[in-house]
C-alpha positions in Angstrom: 71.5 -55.0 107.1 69.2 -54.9 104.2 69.3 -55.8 100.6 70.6 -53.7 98.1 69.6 -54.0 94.4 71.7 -52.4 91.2 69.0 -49.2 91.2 71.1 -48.4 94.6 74.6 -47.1 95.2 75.7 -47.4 98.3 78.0 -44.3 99.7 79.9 -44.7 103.0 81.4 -41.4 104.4 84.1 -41.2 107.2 83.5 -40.3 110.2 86.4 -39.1 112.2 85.1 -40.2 115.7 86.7 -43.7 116.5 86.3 -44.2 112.8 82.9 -44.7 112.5 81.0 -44.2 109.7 77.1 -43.3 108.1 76.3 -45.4 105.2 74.3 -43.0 102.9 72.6 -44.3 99.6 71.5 -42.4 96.6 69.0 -44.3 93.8 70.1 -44.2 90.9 66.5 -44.5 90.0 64.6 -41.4 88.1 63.8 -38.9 90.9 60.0 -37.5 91.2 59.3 -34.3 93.0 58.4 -35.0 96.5 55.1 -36.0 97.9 54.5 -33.6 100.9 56.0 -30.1 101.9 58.9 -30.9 105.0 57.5 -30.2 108.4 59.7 -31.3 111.4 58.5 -33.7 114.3 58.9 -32.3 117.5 61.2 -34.5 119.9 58.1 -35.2 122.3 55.9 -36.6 119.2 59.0 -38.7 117.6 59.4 -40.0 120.9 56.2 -41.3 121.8 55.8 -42.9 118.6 58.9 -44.8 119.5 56.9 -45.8 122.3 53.8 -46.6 121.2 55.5 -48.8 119.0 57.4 -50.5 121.5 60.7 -50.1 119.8 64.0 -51.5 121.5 67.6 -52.8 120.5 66.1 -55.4 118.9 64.3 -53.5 116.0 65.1 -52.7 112.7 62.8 -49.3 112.0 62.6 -48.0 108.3 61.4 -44.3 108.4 59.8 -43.5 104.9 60.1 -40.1 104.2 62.3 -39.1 107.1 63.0 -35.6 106.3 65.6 -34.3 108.6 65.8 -37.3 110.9 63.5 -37.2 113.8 62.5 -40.4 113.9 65.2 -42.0 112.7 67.4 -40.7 115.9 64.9 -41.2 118.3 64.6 -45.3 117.3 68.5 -45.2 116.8 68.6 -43.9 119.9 67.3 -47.1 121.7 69.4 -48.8 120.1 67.6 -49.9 116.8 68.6 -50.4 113.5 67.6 -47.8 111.6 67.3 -47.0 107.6 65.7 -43.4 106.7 64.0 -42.8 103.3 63.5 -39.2 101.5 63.2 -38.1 98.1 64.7 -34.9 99.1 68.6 -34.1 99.1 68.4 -31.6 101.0 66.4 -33.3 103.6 68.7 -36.4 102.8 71.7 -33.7 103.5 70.0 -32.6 106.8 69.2 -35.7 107.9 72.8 -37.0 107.8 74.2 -34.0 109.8 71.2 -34.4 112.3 72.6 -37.9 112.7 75.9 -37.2 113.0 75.5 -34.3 116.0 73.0 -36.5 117.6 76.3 -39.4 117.7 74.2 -42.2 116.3 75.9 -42.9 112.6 76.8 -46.2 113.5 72.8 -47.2 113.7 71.5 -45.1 110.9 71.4 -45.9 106.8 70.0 -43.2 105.2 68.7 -43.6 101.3 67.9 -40.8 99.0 65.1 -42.5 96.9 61.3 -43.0 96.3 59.6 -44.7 99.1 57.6 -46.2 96.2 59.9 -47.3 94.4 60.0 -51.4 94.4 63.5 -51.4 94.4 63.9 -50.6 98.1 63.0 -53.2 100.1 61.4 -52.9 103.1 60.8 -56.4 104.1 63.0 -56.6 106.9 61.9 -53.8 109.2 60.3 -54.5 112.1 58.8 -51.0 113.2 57.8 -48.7 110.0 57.3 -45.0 111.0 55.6 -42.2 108.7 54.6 -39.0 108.7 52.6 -38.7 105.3 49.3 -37.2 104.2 46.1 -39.7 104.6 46.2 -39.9 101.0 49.9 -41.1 100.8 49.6 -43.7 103.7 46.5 -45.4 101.7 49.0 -45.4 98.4 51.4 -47.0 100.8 49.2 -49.6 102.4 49.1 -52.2 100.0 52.5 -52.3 99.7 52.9 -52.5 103.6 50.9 -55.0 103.9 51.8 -56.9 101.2 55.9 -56.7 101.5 56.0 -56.5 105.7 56.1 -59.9 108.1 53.7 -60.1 110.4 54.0 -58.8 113.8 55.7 -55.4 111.8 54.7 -52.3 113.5 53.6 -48.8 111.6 53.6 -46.1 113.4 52.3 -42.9 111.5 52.3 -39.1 113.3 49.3 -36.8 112.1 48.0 -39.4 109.5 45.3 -42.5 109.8 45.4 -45.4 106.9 41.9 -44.2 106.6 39.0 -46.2 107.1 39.7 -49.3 105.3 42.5 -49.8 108.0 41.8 -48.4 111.3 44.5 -47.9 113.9 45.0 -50.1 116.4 45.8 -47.8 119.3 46.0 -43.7 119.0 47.3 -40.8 121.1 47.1 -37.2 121.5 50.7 -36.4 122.1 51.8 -32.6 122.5 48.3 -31.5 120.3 49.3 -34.2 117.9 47.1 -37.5 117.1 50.1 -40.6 116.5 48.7 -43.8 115.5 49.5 -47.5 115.4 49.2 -50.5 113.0 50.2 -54.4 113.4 50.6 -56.2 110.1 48.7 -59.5 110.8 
């Protein structure tokens, strides 16, 4: 599914439903205190950014900073591919049993690490999704458009790129502004 360098272990933990299992992955990278305070996505948000990004079965979706796994079940449940990215272990810890109770382990990767850090790659995803401050997602934006194919999608809830990148499309979504990128 994606490629893992020697800054990564790789953790698989049983499942005991038909055996399968959620592959977890902690950095073995020096951690930094985390970026943003945790606030959830509401269900309605996560999935209309799934829409607006026009994510299906086909998809690989990489969720930087994915907290306690909103997004990362809503894409996984259309059948995507789906890796999930905090800093946090206890959002890292959250997200996992979210996961699990929503029955989509078989889909989901989930990394503790930096979303910074270069040792993750990101290359392959298809669909990025965020929910950063404005001030993180213009740190980010070189390096998504500088490591992503063209054609990827971003998808960002709350945040623009700012206005050296404007969005594509936006919508209002349940008093919430979601937002979307191509990578040309």
């Amino acid at each position: 599914m994606r490629r893992i360098t020697s800054a990564l272990l790789v953790i698989t933990l049983s499942c005991p439903v038909a055996g399968l299992a959620q592959t977890v992955i902690e950095s073995n990278t020096a951690q930094r205190p985390r970026d943003v305070i945790f606030v959830p996505t509401r269900e309605a948000v996560a999935s209309a950014m799934m829409t607006l990004a026009g994510v299906t079965k086909d998809d690989v979706v990489y969720d930087l900073g994915c907290g306690d796994g909103a997004l990362v079940i809503a894409a996984a449940r259309l059948g995507a591919r789906v890796v999930g990215v905090d800093i946090d272990p206890t959002r890292i810890k959250e997200a996992t049993e979210n996961v699990r109770a929503a029955g989509v382990q078989d889909r989901v990767t989930l990394i503790r690490g930096d979303i910074f850090d270069p040792a993750l790659k990101i290359d392959e995803a298809s669909v990025v999704t965020l929910y950063l401050l404005q001030s993180l997602n213009e740190k980010l934006m070189p390096r998504l458009q500088g490591e992503l194919k063209p054609g990827t999608r971003v998808a960002s809830h709350a945040f623009s790129m700012g206005a050296s990148w404007p969005a594509e499309k936006s919508e209002l979504v349940d008093g919430t502004r979601i937002y979307l990128w191509t990578i040309k």
